[in-house]
mmCIF file of the N, C-alpha and C atoms, coordinates in Angstrom:
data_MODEL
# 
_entry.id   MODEL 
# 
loop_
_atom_site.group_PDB 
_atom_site.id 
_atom_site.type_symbol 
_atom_site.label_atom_id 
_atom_site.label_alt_id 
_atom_site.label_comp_id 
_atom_site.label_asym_id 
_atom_site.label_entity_id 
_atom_site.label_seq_id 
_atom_site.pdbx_PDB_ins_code 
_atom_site.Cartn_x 
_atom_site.Cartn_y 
_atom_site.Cartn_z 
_atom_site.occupancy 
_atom_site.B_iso_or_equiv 
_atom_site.pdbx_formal_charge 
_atom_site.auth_seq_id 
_atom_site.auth_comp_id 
_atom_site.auth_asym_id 
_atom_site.auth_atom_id 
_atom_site.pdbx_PDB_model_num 
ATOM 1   N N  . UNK A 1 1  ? 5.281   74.547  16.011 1.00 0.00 ? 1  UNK A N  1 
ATOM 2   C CA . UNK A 1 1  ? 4.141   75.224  16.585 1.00 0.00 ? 1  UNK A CA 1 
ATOM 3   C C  . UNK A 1 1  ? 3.121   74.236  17.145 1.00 0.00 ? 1  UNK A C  1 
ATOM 4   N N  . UNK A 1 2  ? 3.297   73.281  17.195 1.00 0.00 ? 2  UNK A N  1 
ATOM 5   C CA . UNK A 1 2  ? 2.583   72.226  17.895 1.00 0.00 ? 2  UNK A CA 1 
ATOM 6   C C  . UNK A 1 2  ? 2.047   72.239  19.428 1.00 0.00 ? 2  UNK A C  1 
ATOM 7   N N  . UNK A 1 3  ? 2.155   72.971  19.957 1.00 0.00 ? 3  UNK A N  1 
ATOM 8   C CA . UNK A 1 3  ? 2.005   73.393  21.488 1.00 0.00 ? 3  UNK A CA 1 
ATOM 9   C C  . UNK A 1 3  ? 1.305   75.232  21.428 1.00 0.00 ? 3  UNK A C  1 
ATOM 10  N N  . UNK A 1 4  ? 1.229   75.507  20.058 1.00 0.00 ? 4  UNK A N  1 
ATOM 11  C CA . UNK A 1 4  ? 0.158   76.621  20.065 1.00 0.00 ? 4  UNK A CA 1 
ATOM 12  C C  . UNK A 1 4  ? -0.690  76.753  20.746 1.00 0.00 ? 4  UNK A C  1 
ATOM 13  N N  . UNK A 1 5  ? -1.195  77.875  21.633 1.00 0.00 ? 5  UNK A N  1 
ATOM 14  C CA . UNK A 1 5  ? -2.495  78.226  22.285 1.00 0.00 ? 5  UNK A CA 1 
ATOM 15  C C  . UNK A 1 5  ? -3.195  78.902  21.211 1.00 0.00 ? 5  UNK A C  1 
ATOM 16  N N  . UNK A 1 6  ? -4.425  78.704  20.664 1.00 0.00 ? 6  UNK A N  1 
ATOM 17  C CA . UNK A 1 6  ? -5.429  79.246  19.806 1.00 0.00 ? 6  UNK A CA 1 
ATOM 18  C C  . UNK A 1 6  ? -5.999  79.961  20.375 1.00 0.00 ? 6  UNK A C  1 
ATOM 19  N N  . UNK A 1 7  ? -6.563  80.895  20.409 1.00 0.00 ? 7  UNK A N  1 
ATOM 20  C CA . UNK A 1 7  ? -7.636  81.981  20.939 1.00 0.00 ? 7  UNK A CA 1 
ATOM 21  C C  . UNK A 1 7  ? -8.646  81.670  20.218 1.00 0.00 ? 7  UNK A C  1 
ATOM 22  N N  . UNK A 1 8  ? -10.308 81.922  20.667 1.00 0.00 ? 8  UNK A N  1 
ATOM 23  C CA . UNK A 1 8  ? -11.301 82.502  20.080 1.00 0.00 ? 8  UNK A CA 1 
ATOM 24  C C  . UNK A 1 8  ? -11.154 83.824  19.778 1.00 0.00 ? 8  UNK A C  1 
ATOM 25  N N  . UNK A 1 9  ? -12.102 84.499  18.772 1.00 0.00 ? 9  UNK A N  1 
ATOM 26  C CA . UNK A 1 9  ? -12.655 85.749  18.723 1.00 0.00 ? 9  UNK A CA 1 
ATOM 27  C C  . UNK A 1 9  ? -13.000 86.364  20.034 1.00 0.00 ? 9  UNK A C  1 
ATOM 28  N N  . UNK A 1 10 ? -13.641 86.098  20.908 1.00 0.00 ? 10 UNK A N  1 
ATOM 29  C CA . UNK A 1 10 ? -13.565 86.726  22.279 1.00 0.00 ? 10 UNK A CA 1 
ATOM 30  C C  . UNK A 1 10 ? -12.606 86.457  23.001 1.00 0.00 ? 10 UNK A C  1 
ATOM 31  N N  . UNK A 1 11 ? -11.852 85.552  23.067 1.00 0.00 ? 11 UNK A N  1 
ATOM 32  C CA . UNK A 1 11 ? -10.945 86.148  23.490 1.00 0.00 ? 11 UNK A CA 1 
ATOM 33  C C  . UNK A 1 11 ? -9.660  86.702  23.413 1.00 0.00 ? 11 UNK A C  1 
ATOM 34  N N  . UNK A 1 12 ? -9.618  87.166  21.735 1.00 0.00 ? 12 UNK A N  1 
ATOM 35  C CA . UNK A 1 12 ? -9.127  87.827  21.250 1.00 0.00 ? 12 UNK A CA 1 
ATOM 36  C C  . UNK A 1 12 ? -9.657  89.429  21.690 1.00 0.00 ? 12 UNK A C  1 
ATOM 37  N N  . UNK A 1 13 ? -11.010 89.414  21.564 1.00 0.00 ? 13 UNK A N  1 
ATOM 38  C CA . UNK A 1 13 ? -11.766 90.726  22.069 1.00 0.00 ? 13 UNK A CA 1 
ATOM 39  C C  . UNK A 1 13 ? -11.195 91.022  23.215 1.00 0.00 ? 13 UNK A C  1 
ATOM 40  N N  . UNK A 1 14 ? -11.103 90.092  24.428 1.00 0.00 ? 14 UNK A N  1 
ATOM 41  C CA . UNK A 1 14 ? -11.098 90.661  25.582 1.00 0.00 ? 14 UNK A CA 1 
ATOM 42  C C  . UNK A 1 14 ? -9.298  91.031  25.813 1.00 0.00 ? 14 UNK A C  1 
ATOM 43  N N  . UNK A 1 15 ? -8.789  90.604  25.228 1.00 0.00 ? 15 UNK A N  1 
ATOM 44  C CA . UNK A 1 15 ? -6.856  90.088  25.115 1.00 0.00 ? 15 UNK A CA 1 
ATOM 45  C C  . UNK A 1 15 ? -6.658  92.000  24.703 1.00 0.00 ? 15 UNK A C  1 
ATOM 46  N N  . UNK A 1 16 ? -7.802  92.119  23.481 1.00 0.00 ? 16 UNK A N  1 
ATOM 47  C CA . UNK A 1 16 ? -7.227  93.467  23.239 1.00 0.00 ? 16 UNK A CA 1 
ATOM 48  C C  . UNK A 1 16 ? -8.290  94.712  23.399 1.00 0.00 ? 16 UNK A C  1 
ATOM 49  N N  . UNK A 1 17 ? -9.061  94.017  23.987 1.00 0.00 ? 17 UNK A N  1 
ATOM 50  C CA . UNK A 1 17 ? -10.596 95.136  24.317 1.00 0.00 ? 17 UNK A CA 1 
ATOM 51  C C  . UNK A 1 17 ? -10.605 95.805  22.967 1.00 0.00 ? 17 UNK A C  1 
ATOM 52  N N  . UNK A 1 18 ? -11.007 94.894  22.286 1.00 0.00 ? 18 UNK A N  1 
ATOM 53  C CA . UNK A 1 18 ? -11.480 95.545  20.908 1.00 0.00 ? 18 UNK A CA 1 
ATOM 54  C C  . UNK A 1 18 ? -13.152 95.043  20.652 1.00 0.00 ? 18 UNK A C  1 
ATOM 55  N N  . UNK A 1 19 ? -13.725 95.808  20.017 1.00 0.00 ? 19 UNK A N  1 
ATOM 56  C CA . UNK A 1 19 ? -15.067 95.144  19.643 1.00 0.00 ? 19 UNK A CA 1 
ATOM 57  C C  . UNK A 1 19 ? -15.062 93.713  18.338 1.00 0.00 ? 19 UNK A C  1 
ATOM 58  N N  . UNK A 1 20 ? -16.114 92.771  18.672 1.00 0.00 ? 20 UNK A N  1 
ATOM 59  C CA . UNK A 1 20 ? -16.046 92.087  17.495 1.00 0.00 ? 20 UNK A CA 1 
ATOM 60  C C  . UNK A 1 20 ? -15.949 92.492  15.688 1.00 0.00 ? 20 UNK A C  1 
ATOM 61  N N  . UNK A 1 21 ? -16.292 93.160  15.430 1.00 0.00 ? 21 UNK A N  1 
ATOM 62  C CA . UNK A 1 21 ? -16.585 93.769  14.365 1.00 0.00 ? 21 UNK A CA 1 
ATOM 63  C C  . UNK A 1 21 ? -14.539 94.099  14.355 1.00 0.00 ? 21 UNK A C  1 
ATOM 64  N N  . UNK A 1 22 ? -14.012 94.984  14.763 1.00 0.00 ? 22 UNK A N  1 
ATOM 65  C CA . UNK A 1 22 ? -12.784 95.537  14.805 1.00 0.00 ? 22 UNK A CA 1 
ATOM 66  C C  . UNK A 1 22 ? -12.001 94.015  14.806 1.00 0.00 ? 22 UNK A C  1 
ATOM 67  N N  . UNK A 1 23 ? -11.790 93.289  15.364 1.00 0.00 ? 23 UNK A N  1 
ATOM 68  C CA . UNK A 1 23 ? -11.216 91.978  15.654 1.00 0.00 ? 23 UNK A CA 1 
ATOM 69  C C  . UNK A 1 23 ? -11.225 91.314  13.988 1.00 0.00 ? 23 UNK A C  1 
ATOM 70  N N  . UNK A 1 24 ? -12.440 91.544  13.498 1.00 0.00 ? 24 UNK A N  1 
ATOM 71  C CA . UNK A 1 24 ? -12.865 90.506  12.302 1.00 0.00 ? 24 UNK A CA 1 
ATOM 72  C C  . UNK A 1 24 ? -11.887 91.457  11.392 1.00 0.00 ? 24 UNK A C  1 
ATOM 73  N N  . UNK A 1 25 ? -12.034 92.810  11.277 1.00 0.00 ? 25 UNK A N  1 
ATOM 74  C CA . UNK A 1 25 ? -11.369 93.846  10.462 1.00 0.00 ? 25 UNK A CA 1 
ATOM 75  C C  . UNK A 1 25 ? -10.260 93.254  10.609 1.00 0.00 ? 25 UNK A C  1 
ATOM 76  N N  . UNK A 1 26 ? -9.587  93.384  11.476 1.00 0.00 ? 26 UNK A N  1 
ATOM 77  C CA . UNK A 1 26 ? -8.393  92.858  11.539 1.00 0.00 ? 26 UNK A CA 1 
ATOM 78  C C  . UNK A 1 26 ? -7.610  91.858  11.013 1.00 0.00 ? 26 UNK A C  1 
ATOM 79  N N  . UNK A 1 27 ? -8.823  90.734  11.486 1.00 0.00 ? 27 UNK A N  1 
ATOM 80  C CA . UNK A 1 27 ? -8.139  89.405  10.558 1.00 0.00 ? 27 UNK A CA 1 
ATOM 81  C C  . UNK A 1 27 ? -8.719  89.403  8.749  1.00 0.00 ? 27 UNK A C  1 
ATOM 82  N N  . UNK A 1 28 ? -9.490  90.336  8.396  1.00 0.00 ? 28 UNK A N  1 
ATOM 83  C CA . UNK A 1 28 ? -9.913  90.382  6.917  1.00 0.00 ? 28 UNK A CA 1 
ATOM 84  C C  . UNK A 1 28 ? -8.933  91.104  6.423  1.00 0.00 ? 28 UNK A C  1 
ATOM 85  N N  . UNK A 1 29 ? -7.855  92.099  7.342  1.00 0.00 ? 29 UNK A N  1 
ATOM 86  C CA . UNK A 1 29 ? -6.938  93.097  6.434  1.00 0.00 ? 29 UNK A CA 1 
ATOM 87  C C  . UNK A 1 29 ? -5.755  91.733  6.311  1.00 0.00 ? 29 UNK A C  1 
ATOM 88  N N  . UNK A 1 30 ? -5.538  90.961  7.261  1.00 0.00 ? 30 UNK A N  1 
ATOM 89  C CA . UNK A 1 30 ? -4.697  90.417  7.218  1.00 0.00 ? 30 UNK A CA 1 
ATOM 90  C C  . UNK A 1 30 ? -3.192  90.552  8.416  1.00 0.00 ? 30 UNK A C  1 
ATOM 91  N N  . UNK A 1 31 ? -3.997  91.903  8.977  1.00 0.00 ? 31 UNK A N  1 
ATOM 92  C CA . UNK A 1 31 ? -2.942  92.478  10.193 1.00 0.00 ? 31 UNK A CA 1 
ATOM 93  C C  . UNK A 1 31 ? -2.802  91.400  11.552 1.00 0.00 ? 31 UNK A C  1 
ATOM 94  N N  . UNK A 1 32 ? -3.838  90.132  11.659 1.00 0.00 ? 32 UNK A N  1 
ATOM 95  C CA . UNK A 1 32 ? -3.981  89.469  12.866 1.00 0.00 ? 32 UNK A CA 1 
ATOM 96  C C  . UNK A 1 32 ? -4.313  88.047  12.121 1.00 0.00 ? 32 UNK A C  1 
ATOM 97  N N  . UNK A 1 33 ? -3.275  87.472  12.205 1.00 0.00 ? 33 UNK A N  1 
ATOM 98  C CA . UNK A 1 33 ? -3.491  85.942  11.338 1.00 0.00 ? 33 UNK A CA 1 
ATOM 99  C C  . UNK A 1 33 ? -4.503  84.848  12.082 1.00 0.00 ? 33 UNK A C  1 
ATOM 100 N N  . UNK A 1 34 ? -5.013  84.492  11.381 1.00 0.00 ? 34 UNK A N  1 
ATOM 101 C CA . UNK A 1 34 ? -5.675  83.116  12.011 1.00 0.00 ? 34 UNK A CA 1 
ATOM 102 C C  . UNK A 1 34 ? -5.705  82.405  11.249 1.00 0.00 ? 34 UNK A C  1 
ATOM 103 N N  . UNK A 1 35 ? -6.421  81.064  11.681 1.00 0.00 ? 35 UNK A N  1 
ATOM 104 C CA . UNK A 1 35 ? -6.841  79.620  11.364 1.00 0.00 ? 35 UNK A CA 1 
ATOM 105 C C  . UNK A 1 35 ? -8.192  79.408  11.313 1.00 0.00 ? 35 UNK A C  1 
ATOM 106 N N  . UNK A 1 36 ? -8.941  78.566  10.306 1.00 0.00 ? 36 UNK A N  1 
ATOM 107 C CA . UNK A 1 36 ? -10.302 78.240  10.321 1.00 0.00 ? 36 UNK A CA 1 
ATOM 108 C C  . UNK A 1 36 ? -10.351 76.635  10.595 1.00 0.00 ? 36 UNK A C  1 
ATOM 109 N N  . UNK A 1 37 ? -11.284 76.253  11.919 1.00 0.00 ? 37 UNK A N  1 
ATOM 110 C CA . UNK A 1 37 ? -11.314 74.653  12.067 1.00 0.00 ? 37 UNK A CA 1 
ATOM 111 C C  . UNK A 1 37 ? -12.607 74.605  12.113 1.00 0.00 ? 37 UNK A C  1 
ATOM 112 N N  . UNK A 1 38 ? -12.900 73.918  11.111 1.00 0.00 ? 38 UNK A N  1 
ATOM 113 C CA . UNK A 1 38 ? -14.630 74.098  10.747 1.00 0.00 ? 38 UNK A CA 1 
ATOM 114 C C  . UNK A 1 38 ? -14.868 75.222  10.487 1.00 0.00 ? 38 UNK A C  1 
ATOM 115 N N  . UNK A 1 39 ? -16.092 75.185  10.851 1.00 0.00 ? 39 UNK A N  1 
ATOM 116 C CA . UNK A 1 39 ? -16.580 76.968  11.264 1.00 0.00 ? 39 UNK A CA 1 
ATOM 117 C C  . UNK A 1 39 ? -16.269 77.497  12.293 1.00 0.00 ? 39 UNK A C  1 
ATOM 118 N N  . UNK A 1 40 ? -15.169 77.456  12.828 1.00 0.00 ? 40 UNK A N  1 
ATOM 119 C CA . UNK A 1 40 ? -14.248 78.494  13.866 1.00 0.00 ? 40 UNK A CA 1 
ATOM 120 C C  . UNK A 1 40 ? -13.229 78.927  13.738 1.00 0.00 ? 40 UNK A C  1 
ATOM 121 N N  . UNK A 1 41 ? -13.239 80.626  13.697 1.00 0.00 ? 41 UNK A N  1 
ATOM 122 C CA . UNK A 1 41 ? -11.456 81.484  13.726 1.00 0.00 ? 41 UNK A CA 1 
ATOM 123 C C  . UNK A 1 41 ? -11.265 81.159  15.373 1.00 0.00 ? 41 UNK A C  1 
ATOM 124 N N  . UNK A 1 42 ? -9.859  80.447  14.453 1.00 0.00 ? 42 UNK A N  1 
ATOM 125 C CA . UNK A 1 42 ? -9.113  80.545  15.921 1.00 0.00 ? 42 UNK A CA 1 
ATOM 126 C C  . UNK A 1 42 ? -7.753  81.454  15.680 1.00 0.00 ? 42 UNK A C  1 
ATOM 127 N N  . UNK A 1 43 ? -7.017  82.239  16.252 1.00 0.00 ? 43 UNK A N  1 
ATOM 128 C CA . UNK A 1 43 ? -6.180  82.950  16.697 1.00 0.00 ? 43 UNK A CA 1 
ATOM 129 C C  . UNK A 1 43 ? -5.459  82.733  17.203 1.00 0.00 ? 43 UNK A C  1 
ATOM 130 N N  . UNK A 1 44 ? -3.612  82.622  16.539 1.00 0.00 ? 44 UNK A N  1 
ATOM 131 C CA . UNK A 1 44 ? -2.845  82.137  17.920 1.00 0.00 ? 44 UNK A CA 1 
ATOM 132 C C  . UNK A 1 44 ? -2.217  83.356  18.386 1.00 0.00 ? 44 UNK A C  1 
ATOM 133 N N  . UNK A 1 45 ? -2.125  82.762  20.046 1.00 0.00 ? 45 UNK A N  1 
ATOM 134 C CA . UNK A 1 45 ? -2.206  83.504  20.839 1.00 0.00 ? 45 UNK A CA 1 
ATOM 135 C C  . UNK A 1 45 ? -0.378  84.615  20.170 1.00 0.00 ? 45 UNK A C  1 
ATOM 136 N N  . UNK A 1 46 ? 0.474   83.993  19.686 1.00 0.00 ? 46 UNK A N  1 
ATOM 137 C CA . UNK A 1 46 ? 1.599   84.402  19.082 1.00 0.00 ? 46 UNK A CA 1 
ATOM 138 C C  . UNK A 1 46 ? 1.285   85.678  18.262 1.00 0.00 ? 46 UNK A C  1 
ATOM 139 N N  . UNK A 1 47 ? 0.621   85.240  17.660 1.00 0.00 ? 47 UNK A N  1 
ATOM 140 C CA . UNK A 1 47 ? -0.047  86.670  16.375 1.00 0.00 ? 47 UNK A CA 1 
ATOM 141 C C  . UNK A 1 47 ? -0.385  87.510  17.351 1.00 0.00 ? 47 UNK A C  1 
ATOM 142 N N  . UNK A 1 48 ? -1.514  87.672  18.493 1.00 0.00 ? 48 UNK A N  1 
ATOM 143 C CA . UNK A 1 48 ? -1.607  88.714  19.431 1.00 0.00 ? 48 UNK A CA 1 
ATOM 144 C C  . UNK A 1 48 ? -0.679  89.343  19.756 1.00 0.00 ? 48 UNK A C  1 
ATOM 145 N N  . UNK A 1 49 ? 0.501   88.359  20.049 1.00 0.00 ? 49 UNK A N  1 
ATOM 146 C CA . UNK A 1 49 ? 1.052   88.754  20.774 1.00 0.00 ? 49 UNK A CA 1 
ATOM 147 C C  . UNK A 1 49 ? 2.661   90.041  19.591 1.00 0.00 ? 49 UNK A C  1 
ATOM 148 N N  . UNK A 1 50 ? 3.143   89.336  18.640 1.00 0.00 ? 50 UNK A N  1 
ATOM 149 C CA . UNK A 1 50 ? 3.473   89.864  17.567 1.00 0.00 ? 50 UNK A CA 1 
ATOM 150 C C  . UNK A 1 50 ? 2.281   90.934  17.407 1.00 0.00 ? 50 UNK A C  1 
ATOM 151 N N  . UNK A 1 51 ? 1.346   91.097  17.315 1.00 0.00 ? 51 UNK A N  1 
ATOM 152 C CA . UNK A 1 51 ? -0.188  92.110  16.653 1.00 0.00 ? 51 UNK A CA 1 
ATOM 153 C C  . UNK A 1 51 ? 0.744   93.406  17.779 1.00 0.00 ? 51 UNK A C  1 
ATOM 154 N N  . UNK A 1 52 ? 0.499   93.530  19.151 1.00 0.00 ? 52 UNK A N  1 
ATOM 155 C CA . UNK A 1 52 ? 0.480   94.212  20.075 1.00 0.00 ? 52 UNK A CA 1 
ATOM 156 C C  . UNK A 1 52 ? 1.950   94.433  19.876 1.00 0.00 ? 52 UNK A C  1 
ATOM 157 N N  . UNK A 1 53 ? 2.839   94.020  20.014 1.00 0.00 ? 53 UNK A N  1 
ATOM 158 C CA . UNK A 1 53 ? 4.807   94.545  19.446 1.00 0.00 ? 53 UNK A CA 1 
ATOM 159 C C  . UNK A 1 53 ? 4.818   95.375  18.340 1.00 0.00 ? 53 UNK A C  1 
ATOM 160 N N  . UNK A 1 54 ? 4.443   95.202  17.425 1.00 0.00 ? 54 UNK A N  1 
ATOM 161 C CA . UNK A 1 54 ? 4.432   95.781  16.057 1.00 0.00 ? 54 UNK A CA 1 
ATOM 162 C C  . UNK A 1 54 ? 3.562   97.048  16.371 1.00 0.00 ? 54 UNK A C  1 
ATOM 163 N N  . UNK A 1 55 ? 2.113   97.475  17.023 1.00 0.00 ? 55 UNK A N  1 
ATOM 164 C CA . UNK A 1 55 ? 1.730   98.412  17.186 1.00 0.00 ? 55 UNK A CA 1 
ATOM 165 C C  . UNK A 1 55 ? 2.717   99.378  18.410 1.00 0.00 ? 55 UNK A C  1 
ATOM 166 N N  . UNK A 1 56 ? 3.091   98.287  19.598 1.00 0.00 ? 56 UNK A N  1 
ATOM 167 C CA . UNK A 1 56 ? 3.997   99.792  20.021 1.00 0.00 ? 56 UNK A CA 1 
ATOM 168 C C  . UNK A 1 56 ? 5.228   99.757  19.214 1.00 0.00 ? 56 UNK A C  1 
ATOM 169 N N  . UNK A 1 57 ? 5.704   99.385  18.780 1.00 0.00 ? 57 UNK A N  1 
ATOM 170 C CA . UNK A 1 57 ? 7.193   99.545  17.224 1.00 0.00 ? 57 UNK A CA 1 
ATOM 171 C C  . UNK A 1 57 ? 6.991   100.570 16.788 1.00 0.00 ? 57 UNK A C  1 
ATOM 172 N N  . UNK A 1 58 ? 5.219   101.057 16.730 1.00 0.00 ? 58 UNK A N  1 
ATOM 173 C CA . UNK A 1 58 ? 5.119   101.600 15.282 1.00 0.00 ? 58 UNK A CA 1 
ATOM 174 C C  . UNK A 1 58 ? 4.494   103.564 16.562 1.00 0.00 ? 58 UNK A C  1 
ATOM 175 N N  . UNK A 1 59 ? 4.321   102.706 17.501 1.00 0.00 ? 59 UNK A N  1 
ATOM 176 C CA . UNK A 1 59 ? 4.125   104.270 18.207 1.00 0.00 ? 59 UNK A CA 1 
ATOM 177 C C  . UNK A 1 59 ? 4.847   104.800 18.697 1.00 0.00 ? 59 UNK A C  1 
ATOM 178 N N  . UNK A 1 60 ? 6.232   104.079 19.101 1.00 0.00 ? 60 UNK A N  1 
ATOM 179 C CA . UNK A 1 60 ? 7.874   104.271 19.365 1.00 0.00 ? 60 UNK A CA 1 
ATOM 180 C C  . UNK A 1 60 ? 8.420   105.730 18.753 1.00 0.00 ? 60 UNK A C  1 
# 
């Protein structure tokens, strides 16, 4: 995973037009994995992308 793209929180927001608050839910349930570097969630862009498969899987 060395060539990971990280996301911010926004642009995680904008990736899934979700509000901040919903985004954070997300990564506190554990449904949207991230990373902490310092004081920053970063998000790889993979988990979005797994996040968004698994929800249409599940509306299939």
């Amino acid at each position: 995973m060395p060539d990971e793209e990280l996301l911010t929180v926004p642009e995680v927001m904008a990736r899934l037009r979700l509000g901040r608050s919903k985004v954070y839910d997300l990564i506190r349930s554990r449904r949207l994995p991230s990373v902490t570097i310092d004081r920053s969630r970063r998000i790889p862009a993979s988990a979005v992308r797994e996040f968004i498969s698994h929800r249409l899987a599940e509306a299939a």
